[in-house]
MARKE-70969 format. One record per residue (C-alpha): z, y, x. Coordinates in nm, 2 decimals, m for minus. Layout:
BEGIN
R       z       y       x
R       Z       Y       X
...
//
This chain:
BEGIN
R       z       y       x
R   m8.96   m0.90   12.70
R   m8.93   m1.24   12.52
R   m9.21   m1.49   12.59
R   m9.42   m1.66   12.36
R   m9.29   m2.01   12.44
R   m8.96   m1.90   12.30
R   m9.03   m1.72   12.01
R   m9.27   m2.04   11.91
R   m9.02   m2.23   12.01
R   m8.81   m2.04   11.71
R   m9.06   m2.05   11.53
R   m9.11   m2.39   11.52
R   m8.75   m2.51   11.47
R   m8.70   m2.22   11.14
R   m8.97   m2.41   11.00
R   m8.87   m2.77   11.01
R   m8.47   m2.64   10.89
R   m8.67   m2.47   10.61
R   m8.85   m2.78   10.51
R   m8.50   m3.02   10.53
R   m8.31   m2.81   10.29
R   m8.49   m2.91   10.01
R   m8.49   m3.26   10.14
R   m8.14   m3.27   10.20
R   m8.03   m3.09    9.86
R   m8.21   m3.34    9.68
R   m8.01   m3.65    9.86
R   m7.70   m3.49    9.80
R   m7.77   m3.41    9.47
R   m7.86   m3.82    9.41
R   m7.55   m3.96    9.58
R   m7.30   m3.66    9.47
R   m7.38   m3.59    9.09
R   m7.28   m3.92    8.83
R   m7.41   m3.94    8.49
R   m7.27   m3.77    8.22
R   m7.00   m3.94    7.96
R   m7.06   m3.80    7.62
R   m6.75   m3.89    7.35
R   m6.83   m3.94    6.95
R   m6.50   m3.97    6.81
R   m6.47   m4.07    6.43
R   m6.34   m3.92    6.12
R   m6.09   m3.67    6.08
R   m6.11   m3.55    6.44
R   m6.19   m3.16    6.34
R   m6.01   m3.01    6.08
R   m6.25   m2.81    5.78
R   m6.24   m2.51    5.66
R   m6.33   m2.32    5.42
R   m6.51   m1.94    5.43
R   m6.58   m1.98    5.78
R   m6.56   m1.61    5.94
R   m6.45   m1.39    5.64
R   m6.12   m1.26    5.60
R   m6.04   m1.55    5.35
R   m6.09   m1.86    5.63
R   m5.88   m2.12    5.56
R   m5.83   m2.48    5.57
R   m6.02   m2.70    5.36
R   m5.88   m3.05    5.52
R   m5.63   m3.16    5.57
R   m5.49   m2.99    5.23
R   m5.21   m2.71    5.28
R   m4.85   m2.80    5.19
R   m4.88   m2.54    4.92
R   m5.17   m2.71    4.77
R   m4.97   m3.05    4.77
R   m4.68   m2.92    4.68
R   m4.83   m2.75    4.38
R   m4.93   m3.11    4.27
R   m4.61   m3.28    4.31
R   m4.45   m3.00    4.12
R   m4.71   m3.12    3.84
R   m4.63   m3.45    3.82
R   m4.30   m3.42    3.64
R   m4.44   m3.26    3.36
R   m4.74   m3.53    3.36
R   m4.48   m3.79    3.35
R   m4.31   m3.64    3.07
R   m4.60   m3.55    2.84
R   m4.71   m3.91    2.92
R   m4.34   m4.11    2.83
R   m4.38   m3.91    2.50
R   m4.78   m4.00    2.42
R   m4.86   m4.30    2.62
R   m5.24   m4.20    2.61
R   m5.39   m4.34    2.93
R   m5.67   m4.07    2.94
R   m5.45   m3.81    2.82
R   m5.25   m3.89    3.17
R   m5.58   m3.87    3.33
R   m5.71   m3.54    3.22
R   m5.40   m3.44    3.43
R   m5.41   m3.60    3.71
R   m5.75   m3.59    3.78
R   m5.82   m3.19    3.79
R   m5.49   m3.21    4.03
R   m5.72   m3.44    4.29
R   m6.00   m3.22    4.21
R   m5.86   m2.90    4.32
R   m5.68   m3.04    4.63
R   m5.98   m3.15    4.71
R   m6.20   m2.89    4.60
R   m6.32   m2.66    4.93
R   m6.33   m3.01    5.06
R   m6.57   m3.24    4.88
R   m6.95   m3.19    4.93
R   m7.21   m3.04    4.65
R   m7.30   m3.29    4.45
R   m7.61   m3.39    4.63
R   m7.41   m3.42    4.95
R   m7.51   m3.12    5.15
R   m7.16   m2.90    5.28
R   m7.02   m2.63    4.99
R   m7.18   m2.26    5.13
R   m6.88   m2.12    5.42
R   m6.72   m2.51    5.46
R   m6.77   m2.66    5.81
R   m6.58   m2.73    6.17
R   m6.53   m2.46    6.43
R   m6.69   m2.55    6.75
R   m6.92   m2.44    7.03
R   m7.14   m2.62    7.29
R   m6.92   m2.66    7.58
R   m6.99   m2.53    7.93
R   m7.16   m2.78    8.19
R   m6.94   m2.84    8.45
R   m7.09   m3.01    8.72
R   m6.87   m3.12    9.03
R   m6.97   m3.33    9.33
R   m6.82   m3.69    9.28
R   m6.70   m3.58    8.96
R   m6.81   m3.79    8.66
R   m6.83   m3.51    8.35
R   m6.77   m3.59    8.00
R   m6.84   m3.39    7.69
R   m6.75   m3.45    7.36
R   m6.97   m3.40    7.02
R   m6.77   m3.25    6.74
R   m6.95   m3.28    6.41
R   m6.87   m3.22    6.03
R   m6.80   m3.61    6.00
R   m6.82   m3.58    5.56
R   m7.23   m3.52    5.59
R   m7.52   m3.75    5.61
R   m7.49   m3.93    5.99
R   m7.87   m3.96    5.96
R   m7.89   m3.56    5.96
R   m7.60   m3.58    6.24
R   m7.80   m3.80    6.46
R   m8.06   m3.50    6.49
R   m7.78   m3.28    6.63
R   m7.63   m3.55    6.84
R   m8.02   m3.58    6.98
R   m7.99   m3.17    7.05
R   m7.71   m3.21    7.21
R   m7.81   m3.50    7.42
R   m8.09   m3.29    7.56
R   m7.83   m2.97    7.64
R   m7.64   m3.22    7.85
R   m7.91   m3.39    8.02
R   m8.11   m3.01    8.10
R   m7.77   m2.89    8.21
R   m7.68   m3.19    8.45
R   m8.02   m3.25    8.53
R   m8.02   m3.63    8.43
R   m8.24   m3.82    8.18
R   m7.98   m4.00    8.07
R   m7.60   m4.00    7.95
R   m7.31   m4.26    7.85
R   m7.24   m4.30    7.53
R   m6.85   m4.35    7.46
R   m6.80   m4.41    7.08
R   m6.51   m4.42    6.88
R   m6.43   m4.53    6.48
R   m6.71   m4.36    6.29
R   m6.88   m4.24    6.63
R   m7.02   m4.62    6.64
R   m7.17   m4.53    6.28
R   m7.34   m4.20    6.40
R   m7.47   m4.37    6.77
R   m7.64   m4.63    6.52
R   m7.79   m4.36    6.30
R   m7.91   m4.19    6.63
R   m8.08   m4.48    6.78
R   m8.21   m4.60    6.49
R   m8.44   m4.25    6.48
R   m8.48   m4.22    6.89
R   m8.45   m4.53    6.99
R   m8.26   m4.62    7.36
R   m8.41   m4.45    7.64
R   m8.15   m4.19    7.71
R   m7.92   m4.41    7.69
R   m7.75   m4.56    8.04
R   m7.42   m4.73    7.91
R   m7.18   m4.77    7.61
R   m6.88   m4.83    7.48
R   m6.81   m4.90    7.16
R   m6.41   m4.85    7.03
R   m6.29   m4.95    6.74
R   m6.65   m4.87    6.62
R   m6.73   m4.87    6.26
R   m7.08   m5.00    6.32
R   m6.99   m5.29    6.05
R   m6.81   m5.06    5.82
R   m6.40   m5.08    5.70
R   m6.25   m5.23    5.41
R   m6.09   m4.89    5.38
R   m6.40   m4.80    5.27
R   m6.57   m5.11    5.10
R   m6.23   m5.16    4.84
R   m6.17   m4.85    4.72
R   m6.57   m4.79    4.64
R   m6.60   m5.10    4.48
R   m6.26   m5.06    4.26
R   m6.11   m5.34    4.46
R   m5.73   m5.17    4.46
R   m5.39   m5.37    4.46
R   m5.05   m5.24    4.54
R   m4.88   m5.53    4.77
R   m4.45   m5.51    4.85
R   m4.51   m5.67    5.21
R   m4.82   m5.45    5.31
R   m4.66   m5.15    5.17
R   m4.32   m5.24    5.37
R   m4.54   m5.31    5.70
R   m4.77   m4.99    5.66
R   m4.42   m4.77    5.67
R   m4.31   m4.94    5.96
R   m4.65   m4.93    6.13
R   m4.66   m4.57    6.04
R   m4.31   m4.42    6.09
R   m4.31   m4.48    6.46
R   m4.14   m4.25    6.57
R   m3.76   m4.32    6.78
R   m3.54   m4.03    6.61
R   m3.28   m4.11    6.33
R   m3.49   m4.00    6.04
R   m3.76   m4.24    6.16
R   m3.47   m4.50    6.14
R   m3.34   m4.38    5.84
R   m3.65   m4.46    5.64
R   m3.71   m4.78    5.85
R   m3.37   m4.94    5.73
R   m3.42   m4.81    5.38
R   m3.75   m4.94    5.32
R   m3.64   m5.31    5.46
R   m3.34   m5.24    5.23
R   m3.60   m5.21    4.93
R   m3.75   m5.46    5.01
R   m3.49   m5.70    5.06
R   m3.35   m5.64    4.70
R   m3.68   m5.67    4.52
R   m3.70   m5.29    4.46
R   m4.06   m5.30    4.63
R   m4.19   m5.60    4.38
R   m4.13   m5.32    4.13
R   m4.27   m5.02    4.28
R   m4.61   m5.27    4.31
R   m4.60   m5.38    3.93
R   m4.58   m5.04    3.88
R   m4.86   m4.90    4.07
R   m5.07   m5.22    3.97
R   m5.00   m5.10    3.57
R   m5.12   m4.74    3.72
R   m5.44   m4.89    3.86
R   m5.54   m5.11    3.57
R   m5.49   m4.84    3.32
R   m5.61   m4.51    3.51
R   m5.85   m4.65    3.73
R   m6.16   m4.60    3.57
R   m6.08   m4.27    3.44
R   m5.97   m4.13    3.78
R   m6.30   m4.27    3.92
R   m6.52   m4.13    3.67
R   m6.36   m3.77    3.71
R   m6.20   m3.71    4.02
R   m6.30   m3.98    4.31
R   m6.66   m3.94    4.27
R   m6.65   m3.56    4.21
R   m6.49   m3.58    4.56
R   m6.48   m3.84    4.80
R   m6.83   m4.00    4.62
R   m6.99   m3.66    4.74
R   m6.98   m3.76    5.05
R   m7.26   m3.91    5.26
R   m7.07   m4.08    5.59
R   m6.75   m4.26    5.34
R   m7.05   m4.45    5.22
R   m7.22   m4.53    5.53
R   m6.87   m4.69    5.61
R   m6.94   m4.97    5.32
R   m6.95   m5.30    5.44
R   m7.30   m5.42    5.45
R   m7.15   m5.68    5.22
R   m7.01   m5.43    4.96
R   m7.30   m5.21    4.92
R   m7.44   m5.29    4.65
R   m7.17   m5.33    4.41
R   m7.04   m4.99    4.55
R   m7.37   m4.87    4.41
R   m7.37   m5.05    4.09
R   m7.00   m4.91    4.04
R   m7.00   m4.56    4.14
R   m7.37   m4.44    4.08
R   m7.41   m4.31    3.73
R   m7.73   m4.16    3.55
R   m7.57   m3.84    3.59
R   m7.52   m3.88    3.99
R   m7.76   m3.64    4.19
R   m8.09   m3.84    4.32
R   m8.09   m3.66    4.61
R   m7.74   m3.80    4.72
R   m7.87   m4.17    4.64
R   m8.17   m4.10    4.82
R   m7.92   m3.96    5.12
R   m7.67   m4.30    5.09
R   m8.04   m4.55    5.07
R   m8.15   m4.39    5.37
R   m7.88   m4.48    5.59
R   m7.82   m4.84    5.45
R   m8.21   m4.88    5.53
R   m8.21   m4.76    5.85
R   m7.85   m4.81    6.01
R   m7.62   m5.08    5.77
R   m7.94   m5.34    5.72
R   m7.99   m5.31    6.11
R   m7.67   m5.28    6.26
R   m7.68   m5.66    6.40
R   m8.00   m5.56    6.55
R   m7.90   m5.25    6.66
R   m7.65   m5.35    6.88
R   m7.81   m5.69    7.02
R   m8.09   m5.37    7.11
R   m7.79   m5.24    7.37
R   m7.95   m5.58    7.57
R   m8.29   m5.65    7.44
R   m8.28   m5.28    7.66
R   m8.06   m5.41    7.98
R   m7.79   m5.14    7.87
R   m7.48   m5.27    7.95
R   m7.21   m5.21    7.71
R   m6.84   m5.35    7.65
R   m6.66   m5.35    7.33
R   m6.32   m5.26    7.26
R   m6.13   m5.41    6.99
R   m5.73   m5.35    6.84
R   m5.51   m5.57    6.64
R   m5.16   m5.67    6.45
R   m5.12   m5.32    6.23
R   m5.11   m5.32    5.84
R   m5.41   m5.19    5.67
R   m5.32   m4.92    5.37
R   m5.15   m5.14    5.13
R   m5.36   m5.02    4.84
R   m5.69   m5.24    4.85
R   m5.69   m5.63    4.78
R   m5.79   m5.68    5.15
R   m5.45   m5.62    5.25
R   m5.44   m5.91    5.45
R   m5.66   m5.86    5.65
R   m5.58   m5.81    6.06
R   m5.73   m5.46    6.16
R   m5.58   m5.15    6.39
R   m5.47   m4.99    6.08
R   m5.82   m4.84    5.99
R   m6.06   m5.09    6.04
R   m6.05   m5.42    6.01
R   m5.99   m5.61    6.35
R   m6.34   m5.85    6.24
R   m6.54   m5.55    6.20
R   m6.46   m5.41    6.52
R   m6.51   m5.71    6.73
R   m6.83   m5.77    6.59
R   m6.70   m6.10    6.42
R   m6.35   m6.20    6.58
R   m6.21   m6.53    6.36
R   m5.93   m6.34    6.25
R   m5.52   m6.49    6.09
R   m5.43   m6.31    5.85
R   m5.14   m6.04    5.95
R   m4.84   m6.16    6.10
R   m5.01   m6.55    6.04
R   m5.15   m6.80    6.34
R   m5.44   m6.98    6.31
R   m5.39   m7.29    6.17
R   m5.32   m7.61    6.36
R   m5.65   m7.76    6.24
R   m5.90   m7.46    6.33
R   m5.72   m7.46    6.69
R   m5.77   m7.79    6.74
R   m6.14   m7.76    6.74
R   m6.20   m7.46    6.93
R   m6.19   m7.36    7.26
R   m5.82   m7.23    7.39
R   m5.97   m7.03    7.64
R   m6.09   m6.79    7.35
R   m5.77   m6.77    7.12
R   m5.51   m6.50    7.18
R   m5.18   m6.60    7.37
R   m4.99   m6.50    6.95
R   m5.26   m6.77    6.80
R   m5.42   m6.50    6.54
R   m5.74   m6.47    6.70
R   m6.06   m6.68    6.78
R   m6.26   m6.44    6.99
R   m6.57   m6.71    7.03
R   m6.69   m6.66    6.75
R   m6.76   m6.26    6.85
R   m7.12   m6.10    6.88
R   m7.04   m6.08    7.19
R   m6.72   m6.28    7.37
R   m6.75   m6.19    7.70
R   m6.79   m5.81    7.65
R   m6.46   m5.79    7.41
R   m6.15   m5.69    7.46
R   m5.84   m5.69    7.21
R   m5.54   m5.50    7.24
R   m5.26   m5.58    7.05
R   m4.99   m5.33    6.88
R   m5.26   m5.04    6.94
R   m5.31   m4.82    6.61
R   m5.67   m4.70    6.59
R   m5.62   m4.35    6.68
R   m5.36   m4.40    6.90
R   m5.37   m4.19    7.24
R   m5.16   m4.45    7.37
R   m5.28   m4.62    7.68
R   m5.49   m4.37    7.74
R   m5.44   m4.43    8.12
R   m5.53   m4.79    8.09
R   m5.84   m4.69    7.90
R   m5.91   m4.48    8.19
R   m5.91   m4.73    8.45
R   m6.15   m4.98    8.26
R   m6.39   m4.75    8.18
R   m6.44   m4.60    8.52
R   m6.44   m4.99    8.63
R   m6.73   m5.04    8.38
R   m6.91   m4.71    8.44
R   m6.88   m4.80    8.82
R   m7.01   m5.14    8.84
R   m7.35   m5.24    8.93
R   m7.27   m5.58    8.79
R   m7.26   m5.78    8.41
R   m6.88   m5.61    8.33
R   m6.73   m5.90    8.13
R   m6.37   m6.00    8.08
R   m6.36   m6.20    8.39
R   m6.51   m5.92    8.58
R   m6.14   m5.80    8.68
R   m5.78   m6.00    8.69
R   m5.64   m5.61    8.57
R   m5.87   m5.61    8.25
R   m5.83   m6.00    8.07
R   m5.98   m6.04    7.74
R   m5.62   m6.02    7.54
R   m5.38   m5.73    7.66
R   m5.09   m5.56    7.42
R   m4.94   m5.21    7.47
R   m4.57   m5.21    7.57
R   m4.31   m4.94    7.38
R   m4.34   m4.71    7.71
R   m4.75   m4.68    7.61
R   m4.84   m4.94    7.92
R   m5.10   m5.19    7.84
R   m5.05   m5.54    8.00
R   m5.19   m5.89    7.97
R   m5.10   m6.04    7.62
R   m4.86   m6.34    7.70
R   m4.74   m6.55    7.43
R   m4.41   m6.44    7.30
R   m4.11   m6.58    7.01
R   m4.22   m6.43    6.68
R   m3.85   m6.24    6.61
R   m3.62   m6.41    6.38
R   m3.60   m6.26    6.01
R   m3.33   m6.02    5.98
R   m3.04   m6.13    5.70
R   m2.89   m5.91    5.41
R   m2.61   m5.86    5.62
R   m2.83   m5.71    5.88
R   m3.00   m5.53    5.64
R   m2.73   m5.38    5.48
R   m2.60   m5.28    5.81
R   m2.91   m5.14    5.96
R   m2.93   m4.91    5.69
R   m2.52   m4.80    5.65
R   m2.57   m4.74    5.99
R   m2.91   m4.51    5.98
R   m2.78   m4.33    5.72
R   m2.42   m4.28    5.85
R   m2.61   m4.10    6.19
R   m2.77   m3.89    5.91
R   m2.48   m3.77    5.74
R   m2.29   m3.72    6.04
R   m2.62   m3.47    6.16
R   m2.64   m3.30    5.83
R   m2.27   m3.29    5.82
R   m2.26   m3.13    6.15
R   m2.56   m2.88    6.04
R   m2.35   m2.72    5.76
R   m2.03   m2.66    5.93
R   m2.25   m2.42    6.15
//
């Protein structure tokens, strides 16, 4: 018969393992489970459709080839009926209906709310939670609405992280128009659940993309347009070649000069009309291209595109964010410290912005410009140094090793990095990316640019997608007409010889 010693002794020792499990659970849990990385990528990273969940779904944006197709075939006839009239709005009452039904299941009602059955597909995720593991989650959102509307999902979806992970707060890691919608969400719930950021290629300042071509500020340039196709057409196959040579070709022999003095007739002469009834029909309907408006630009945008007949609910929509977010957005991000959030910004440089808006020049990562997204980089313009004068008054340790960039006269200097030959969307260095945010999200410390020898301020992305510290390098010679000329015999020779090869089988 067992004694009552031992089976107190039992007793005595289920208890005390009953009342460490707890104890321990919650240790582990403290050590083992990281905080949460939540993504806001920018525009154009869903696709949108149109009669979501009928038997008619389809997509809204990007157009279909039909749909552009159907428009190109147009444009013949336009071109004819034009050569024989040479009535301006005539041309327009063409063209215009073409833009509005490519664009049609894709532009907003007119006081900026979605067309009824137009929207993204996408679902909550699952939480995943995995000892040692940092999670990250990405918010998808209908990125042609009002970010201030946004913000109030991104805050719901905040909380479904934070409940599932059991944290209070998250990381926010922004990207392009991400930086615009993380503005818009502080700006109505402030900072607390907010541990870390960082902003890339963020938008927070707004895009010349966006601030030309709303304030009618469109020019056609031969050297942007020849850069943008080389920029653009990166790929390594013989087509991409092809095009390369014959573009340099054009431009060489003054064929580009032309194709500009055209489209600069075009502009002058259809602009206004195109504007008036296609653009804002369209692209005007929609909330978040204008929160994209330089600070700077705003009002002229408003005095240019706003007309008596434009719906007050959509100008009330477009004030609301410019009085909240674009009036703020210096204050909003010195906030990221005024709250002892650490935060590092990421910054890209040396690609052509579309040729099509008067800023042309300007340095950027192909969308935005490369001052917006360093919060105030002194910026050459593209392909240009600094000139001798500015560098000799300036501090070398803040210019970039190719002399087109003053990076002391950033927001924030020591939190900025700039990566060279790094298009905005590119998933390029992706690895690289990887390693500086885990270094950021790891450390205990002030993360600046001298925080690591394998993260400097400069760095530039090699043609195997490595990125490297930026070292000064022999701007190429320019190529002669001989070179040219052979460049392209020989691109197109490869051609011929494929399509050649193609028929005979």
């Amino acid at each position: 018969m067992t004694s009552k010693k031992t089976i107190r002794f039992f007793a005595v020792v289920l208890t005390l393992i009953m009342a460490a499990v707890p104890l321990l659970s919650c240790v582990a849990s403290a050590e083992t489970y990281l905080t949460p990385v939540i993504h806001v990528p920018g525009i154009y990273t869903t696709d949108i459709y149109a009669d979501l969940g009928t038997e008619n779904e389809r997509l809204a944006f990007p157009p279909s080839q039909e749909a552009i197709n159907e428009c190109v075939n147009e444009l013949p006839k336009a071109a004819l009926k034009f050569a024989q009239s040479a009535d301006w709005k005539g041309l327009s009452n063409i063209v215009s209906p073409m833009i509005c039904k490519l664009f049609e299941d894709f532009a907003c009602n007119a006081d900026g709310s979605p067309k009824e059955g137009t929207g993204i597909k996408w679902t909550y995720p699952s939480i995943v939670k995995r000892s040692g593991v940092r999670s990250a989650y990405t918010f998808y959102y209908d990125w042609r609405l009002d970010l201030m509307e946004i913000a109030e999902d991104l805050n719901d979806f905040v909380t479904y992280i934070c409940n599932g992970m059991g944290c209070d707060k998250v990381i926010f890691d922004v990207h392009s128009m991400g930086g615009s919608l993380l503005s818009a969400y502080i700006s109505l719930y402030g900072y607390g659940k907010i541990e870390k950021v960082v902003l890339n290629s963020a938008a927070i300042f707004g895009t010349s993309v966006a601030g030309d071509p709303f304030t009618k500020k469109i020019k056609f340039s031969p050297v942007a347009i020849a850069r943008f196709v080389d920029d653009t057409v990166s790929g390594k196959d013989d087509q991409s070649a092809l095009v390369k040579a014959t573009v340099e070709l054009c431009s060489k022999a003054g064929i580009l000069d032309y194709v500009g003095n055209v489209g600069d007739v075009l502009i002058e002469n259809l602009m206004d009309y195109v504007y008036e009834d296609a653009l804002m029909e369209t692209f005007g309907t929609m909330p978040s291209l204008w929160a994209l408006i330089p600070g700077s630009q705003y009002e002229e945008a408003m005095n240019i595109m706003i007309t008596d007949e434009t719906s007050p609910v959509l100008v009330d929509r477009i004030n609301n964010f410019k009085s909240h977010v674009t009036d703020h957005a210096e204050e909003i991000v010195r906030g990221f410290d005024a709250n002892s959030i650490p935060f590092i910004v990421v910054s890209r440089y040396n690609f052509q912005i579309p040729p099509v808006i008067e800023k042309w020049e300007n340095n950027s990562d192909g969308v935005i410009d490369t001052m917006y997204t360093s919060f105030g980089a002194t910026c050459a313009p593209l392909g240009e140094e600094l000139s001798e004068e500015y560098l000799a008054n300036v501090d070398a340790g803040y210019i970039s090793p190719d002399k087109s960039i003053d990076a002391s006269t950033c927001m924030f200097p020591d939190r900025t990095w700039f990566v060279k030959d790094l298009q905005h969307s590119s998933e390029a260095g992706n690895r690289f990316f990887a390693r500086l945010y885990d270094a950021f999200y790891n450390s205990e410390d002030r993360f600046t640019v001298d925080s690591s020898a394998e993260f400097p301020r400069y760095l530039v992305i090699t043609e195997t997608g490595e990125v490297v510290a930026e070292t000064a390098a022999e701007k190429p010679a320019a190529t002669t007409w001989l070179q040219t000329i052979l460049k392209f015999l020989k691109a197109a020779y490869v051609m011929l010889v494929k399509w050649f090869e193609g028929f005979l089988k």
